[in-house]
Each structure stands twice: as structure tokens, then as C-alpha cells.
C-alpha positions as MATLAB code, in Angstrom:
seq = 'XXXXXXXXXXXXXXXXXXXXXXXXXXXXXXXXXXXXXXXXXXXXXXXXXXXXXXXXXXXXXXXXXXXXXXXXXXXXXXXXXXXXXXXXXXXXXXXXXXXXXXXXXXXXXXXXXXXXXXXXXXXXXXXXXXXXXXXXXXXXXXXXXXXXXXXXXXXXXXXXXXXXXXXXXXXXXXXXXXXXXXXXXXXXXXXXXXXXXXXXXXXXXXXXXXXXXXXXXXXXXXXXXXXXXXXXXXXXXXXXXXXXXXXXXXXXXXXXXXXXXXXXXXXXXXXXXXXXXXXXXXXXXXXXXXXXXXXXXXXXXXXXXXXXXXXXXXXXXXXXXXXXXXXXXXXXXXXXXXXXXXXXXXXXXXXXXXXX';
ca = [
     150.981  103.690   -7.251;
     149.149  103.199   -3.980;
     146.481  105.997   -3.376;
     147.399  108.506   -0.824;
     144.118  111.349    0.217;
     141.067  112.277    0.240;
     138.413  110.109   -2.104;
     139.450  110.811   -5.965;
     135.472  112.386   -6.660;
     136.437  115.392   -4.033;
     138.412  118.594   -6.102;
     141.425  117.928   -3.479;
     142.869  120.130   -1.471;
     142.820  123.893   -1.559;
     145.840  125.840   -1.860;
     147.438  129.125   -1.615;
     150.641  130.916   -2.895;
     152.947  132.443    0.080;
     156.459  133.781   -0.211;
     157.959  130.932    0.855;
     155.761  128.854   -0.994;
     152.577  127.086   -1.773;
     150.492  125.968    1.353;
     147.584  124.085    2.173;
     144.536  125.711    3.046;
     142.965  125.114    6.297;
     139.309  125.977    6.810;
     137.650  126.000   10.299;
     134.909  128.472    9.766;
     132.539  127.766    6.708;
     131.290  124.307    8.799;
     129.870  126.972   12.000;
     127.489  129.165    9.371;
     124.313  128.448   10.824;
     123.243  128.801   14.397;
     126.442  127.267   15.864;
     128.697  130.419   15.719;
     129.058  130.669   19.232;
     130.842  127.258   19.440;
     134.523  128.113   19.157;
     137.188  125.994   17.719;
     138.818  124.449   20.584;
     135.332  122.885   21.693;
     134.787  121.393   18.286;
     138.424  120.451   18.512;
     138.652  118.785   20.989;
     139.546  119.275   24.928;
     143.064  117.946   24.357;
     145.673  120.699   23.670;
     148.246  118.058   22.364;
     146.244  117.050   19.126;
     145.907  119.246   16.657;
     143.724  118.739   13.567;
     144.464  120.039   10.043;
     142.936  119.909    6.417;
     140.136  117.328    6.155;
     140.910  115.936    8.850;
     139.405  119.030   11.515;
     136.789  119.312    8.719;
     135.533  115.943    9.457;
     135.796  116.653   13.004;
     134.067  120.082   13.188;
     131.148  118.694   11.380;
     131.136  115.926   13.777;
     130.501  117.786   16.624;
     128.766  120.517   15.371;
     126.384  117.608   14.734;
     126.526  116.015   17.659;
     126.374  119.419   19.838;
     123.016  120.123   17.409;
     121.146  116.586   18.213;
     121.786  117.165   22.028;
     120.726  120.438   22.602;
     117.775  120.989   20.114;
     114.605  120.864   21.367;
     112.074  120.443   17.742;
     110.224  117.688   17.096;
     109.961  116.344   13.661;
     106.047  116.334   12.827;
     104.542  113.361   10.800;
     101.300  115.004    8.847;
      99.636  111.701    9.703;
      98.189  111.428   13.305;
      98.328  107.642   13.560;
     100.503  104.462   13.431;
      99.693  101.341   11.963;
     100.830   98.684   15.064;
     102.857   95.729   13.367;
     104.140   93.032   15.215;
     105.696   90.904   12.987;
     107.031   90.469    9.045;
     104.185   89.880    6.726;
     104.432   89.526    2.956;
     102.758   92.891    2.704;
     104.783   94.663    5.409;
     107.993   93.790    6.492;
     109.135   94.677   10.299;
     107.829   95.969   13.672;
     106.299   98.603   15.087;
     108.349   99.701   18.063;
     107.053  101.917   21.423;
     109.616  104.428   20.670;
     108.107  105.055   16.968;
     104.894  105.278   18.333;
     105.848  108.217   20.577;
     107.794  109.588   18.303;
     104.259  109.504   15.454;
     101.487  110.299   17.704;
     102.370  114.113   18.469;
     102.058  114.096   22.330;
     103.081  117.389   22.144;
     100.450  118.580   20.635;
      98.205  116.249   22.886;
      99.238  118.265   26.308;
      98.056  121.186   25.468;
      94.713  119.685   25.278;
      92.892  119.396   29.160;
      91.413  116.217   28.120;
      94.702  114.348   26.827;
      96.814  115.663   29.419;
      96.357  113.386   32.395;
      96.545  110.543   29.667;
      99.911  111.653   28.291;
     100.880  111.865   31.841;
      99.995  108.909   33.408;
     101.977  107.285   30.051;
     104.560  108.761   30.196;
     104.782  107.392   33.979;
     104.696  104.026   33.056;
     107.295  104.373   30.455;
     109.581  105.808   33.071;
     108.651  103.068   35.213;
     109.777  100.336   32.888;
     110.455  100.988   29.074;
     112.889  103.491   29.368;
     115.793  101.533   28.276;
     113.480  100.020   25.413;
     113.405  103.431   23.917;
     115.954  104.553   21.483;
     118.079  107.768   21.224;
     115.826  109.807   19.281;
     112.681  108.533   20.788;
     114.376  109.436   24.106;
     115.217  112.685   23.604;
     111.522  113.411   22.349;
     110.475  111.853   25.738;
     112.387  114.566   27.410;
     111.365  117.027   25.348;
     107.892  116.665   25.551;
     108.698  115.792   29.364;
     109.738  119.541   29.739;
     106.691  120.974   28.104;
     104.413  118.637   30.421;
     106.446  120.660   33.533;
     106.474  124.134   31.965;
     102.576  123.852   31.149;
     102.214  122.991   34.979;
     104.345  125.538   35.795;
     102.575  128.349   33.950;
      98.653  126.919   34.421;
      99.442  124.961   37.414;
      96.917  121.806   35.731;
      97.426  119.058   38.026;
     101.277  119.217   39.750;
     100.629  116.416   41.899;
     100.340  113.921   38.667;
     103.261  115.630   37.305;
     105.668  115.233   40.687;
     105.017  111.680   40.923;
     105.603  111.005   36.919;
     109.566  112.661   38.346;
     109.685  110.515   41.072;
     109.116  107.740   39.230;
     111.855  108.990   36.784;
     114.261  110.023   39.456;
     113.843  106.433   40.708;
     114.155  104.561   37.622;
     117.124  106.604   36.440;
     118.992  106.235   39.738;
     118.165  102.137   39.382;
     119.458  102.171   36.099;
     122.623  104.224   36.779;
     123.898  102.850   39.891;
     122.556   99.054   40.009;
     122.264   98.034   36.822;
     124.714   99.518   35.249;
     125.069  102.279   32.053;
     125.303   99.782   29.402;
     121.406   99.328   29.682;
     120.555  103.562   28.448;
     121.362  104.398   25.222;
     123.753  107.953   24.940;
     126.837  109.206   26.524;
     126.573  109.240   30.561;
     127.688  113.055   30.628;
     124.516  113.757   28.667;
     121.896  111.135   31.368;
     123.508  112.983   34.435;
     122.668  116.176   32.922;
     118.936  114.828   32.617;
     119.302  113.486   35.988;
     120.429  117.034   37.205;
     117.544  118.579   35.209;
     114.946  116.096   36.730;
     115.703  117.479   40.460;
     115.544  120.582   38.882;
     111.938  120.435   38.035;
     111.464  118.595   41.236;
     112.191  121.236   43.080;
     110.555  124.259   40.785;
     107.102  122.167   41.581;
     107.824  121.930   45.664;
     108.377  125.756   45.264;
     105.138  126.482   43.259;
     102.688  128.793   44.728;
      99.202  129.208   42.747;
      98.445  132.535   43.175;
      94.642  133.550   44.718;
      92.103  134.394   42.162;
      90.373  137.665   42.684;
      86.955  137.585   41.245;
      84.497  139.990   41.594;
      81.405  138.021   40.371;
      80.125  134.888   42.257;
      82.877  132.514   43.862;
      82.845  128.777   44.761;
      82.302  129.516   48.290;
      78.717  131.287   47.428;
      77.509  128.604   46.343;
      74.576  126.721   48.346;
      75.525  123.342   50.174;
      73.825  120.970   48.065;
      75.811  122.417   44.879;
      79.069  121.949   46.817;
      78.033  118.451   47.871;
      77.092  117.552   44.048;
      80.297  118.769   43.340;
      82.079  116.829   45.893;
      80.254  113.485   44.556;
      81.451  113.944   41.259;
      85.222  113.889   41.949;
      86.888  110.396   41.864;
      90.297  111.044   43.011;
      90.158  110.673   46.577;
      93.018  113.309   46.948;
      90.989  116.264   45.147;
      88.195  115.454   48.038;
      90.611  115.625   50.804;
      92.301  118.560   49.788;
      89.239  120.882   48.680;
      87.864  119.731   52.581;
      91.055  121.589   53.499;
      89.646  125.104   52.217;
      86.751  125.374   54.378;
      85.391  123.821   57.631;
      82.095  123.555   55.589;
      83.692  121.696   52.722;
      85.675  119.555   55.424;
      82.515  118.287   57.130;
      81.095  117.420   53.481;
      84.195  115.725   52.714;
      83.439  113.209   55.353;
      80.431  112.112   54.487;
      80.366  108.339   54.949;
      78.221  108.162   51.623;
      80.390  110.050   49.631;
      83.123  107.368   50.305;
      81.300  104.309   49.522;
      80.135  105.529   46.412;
      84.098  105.889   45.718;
      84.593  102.627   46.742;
      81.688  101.365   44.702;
      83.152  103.150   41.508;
      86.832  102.272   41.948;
      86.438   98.615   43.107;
      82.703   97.365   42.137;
      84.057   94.412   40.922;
      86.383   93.325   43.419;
      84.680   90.260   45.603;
      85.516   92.017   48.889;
      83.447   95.206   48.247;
      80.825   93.162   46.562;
      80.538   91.162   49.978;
      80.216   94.733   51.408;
      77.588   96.109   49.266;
      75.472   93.322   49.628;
      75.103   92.847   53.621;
      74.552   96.844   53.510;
      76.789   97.339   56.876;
      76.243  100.689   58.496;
      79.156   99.830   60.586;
      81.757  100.494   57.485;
      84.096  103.142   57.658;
      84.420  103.511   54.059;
      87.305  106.427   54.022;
      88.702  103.692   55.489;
      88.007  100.793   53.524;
      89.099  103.191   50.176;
      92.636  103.498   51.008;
      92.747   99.683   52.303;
      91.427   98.725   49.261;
      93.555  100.952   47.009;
      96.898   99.089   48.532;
      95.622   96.205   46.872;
      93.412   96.885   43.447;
      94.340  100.248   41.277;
      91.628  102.665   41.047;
      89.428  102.835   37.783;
      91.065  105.084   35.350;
      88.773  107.994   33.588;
      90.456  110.638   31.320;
      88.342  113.076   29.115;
      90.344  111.721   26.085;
      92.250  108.218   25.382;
      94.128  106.926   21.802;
      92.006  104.980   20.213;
      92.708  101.489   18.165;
      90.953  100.168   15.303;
      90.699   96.551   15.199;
      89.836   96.109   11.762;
      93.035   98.175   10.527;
      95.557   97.743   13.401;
      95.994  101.727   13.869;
      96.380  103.302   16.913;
      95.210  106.847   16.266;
      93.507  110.530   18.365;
      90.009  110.027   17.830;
      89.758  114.056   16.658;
      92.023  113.010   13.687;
      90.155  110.001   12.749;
      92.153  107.535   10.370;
      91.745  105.974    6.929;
      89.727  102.896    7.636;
      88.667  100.699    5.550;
      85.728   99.029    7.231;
      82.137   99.463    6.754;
      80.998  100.362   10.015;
      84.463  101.944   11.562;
      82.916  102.836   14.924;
      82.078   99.158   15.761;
      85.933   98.351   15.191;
      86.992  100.859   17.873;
      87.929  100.105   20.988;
      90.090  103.156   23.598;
      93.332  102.256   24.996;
      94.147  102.687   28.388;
      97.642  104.021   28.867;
      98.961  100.121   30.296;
      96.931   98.829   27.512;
      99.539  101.165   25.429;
     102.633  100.061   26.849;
     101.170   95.918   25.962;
     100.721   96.491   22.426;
     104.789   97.087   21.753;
     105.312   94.310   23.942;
     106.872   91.627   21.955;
];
């Protein structure tokens, strides 16, 4: 006879003896015994009134969602003990498949990284390029850890206001890029359920506008301050910035600190660091004009050339093994001299190695 049920390796159904007869069990509660009590059954039922689920049936279904309701609102990362990825790009007869960006981000413990001041401008500025182009190249679970560790970048701003500036133009970016992807090209590029990217969306101005509304609080000391310090410590100070917008805005404290912020010197060693190598300041540097305006010449030369990044702490690859690693955690290498295989990766250098 044709088989009618459930598989024949499950004990069947469960039954129970009524006065008007035997009847079929129906369990809704013994799927919602961990943390899920609070969903109720006509959530993991379904919106629609008109369908009603029995027997295995709203088992199947229950567990479903319960899943699905689990991977969309959880925010743990699954740690790897190892620190480092081996970078494949191809099928070899030793190893078979790819390394993918999504697997690195997913190996590398970034949130771990932001909590360190050296790695977090690095994490940063990454994660800005990947919302800049390699979003859709991502997959779901490697998305939702970019979110994740994407709220933990703005909460540690938040809370130790490190560097909000960096931080509101990684949402911009993300803000723009999402809206692109949304509205021009279409949904069928992101990976997920639209409900759930227009909730990220939502979250995104969110953020956006808890950073516009931060205030950092004024520091009462009662030792020595910044402003007690003598001139020529405030000037050595001033000369070893290299983000043109830190010197601007600490000449906004003080009329003192403006006047140093102006010094014609100062800004042609910034253009000298940023853009040494670029023919036009070369030209510069060698007819030693002392008719330059070199505030000026910085921000005309940063529309064209990128400014030399620095960070206190990069990833590091290993050319010898092919592993992109944290320095601090080192990696099992098998060369003799594994310091002359090193070589740090800028965060664009990053993003090139999963390019395939």
C-alpha cells in the first residue's frame, strides 16, 4: 500500500484517549523551551488567521521560525580559536576551493580588534570600503557579523567618543550604498528578506543621528592641562598630527592654537608626507617657493591623490604561507626566517586579495 505520514524511523504520532474517542496530540510548546518563550503561537504560526497548522505539520513550522526569528535577532559571534586565515584562490591538489572576503571577516575576530586603539581606525576604514563596494559579495552570515560588529564600532564611539568623525562617514557611506542598492539596482543583488535590510536601513539613520547628537563631556582635571603647556610643546604636538582635520579643529579651542595651526610650515610638511611622491609637489619642493600657500595646496592636492594611510596596527600577510593573520597572534609558519616573509596589509590591499 502507498505510504501515507511522517518518515517510518519517527515513533508516529502521539495520541490520547477522550470520551468520544482517541485523538491526536498536538504539541505547540516543547519547540519554545529555551529563550524564545516570549514568542507566542500565532507569530510562529503564521500572520494568516485562515491557515491553521496541526500535528507535524505546526511542528515543522514552529521550529522554522523559531529558527529563523533566532538567526535574525542574535547578536554572538561564533569564535574560531585560530586568529588567522590561510588566503586560497584557487583548487589545488592539496586544498580544494577559495577563500572568500566574507570568511575572512567572519575568522579574523574584528570584534575583538576594536577594542584595541591601534586596530580601530583599521577596522574602520575596512569596513568603509566594504560598504562602499563588497557588500553584496558578502553572504548572509558574514553580513550579519558585519552589522554586528558595525554596532559595537558605534556603541564604543558612543561610550569613549574615539574618533566619531571616521565612524559617521563609514554610515554615510553605508546609507549611500544601501539606498543604491535598494532603489537602483534592485533587491535581487542583497542577500536576506527586504523587511529585515529596511530594518538595517532604519537602524543606520539611527546611529546617524545618536552621533550628530553626541556631546563629549569637559574633562575636569585638577593636575596640569593641555593648555599649560609651553608653545613649543603645543607646536610639536601640532607637527605630529597628519590628519589635516585634527589640526583644524584643535586651532578651534584656542586663539593660540589657531595661530599655530596656520603655520605655513606646518602645512608643507603635510603635504610633503601625504604626497612626496606625487610629481606636482616634487616640482614644488624643489624650486623652494615661498610664495606657496600650502593649506592650500593640501586640500587641492587631496581632490586628486588619497592621503598616506598610518594606523598603529595593520593585518599582516605571510608570503611564504599565504596567511593573513594579527601580528600579536603570530601564526604557524613554516619558514626559516618568518619576519622576512611579512609584509602589512593596507585595508584596500585587503579588499584585493578576495578579488577573484
Amino acid at each position: 500500500m502507498p505510504f501515507l505520514g511522517q518518515d517510518w524511523r519517527s515513533p508516529g504520532w502521539s495520541w490520547t484517549k477522550t470520551e468520544h474517542g482517541w485523538k491526536r496530540m498536538v504539541y505547540f510548546g516543547h519547540e519554545l523551551e529555551d529563550n524564545n518563550r516570549e514568542i507566542s503561537l500565532t507569530e510562529l504560526c503564521g500572520d494568516n488567521n485562515d491557515h491553521l497548522f496541526v500535528g507535524e505539520v505546526c511542528e515543522f513550522n514552529s521550529a522554522k521560525r523559531k529558527k529563523d526569528f533566532y538567526n535574525n535577532n542574535t547578536k554572538s559571534q561564533f569564535v574560531f580559536r585560530d586568529k588567522w586565515i590561510y588566503v586560497q584562490k584557487g583548487s589545488t591538489k592539496e586544498r580544494h576551493g577559495y577563500c572568500t572576503l566574507g570568511e575572512a571577516l567572519n575568522r579574523l575576530d574584528f570584534s575583538s580588534a576594536i577594542q584595541d586603539l591601534r586596530r580601530f581606525n583599521y577596522v574602520a576604514k575596512l569596513f568603509q570600503l566594504i560598504a562602499r563596494s563588497q557588500l553584496p559579495s558578502l553572504s548572509g552570515a558574514a553580513q550579519k557579523n558585519y552589522f554586528n560588529i558595525l554596532e559595537k564600532i558605534v556603541r564604543k564611539v558612543l561610550e569613549d567618543h574615539y574618533n566619531p568623525r571616521l565612524v559617521k562617514e563609514l554610515l554615510q557611506d553605508l546609507n549611500s550604498t544601501l539606498h543604491s542598492l535598494t532603489i537602483h539596482v534592485g533587491r535581487c543583488v542583497l542577500v536576506g528578506n527586504v523587511n529585515i535590510w529596511g530594518c538595517r536601513l532604519e537602524t543606520i539613520v539611527k546611529w546617524q543621528q545618536e552621533l550628530n547628537n553626541l556631546e563629549i563631556p569637559k574633562q575636569i582635571y585638577n593636575g596640569m592641562s593641555f593648555s599649560d603647556l609651553p608653545l613649543h610643546m603645543h607646536d610639536k604636538i601640532l607637527y605630529n598630527l597628519s590628519d589635516a582635520f585634527d589640526i583644524i579643529n584643535l586651532g578651534q579651542a584656542t586663539p593660540t592654537l589657531q595661530a599655530l595651526s596656520e603655520n605655513r610650515t606646518l602645512w608643507k610638511k603635510l603635504c610633503h608626507f601625504h604626497f612626496s611622491d606625487k610629481p606636482f609637489c616634487r616640482s614644488l619642493a624643489v624650486n623652494k617657493s615661498d610664495n606657496v600657500d600650502w593649506k592650500l595646496m593640501y586640500f587641492s592636492l587631496l581632490k586628486h591623490y588619497p592621503m598616506k594611510e598610518q594606523y598603529g596596527d595593520t593585518l599582516h600577510f605571510c608570503k611564504h604561507c599565504s596567511i593573513l593573520f594579527w601580528k600579536d597572534f603570530d601564526h604557524p609558519c613554516t619558514a626559516s626566517d618568518p619576519d622576512s616573509c611579512l609584509m602589512p596589509v593596507s585595508p584596500q590591499h585587503f579588499i584585493d586579495l578576495f578579488m577573484f
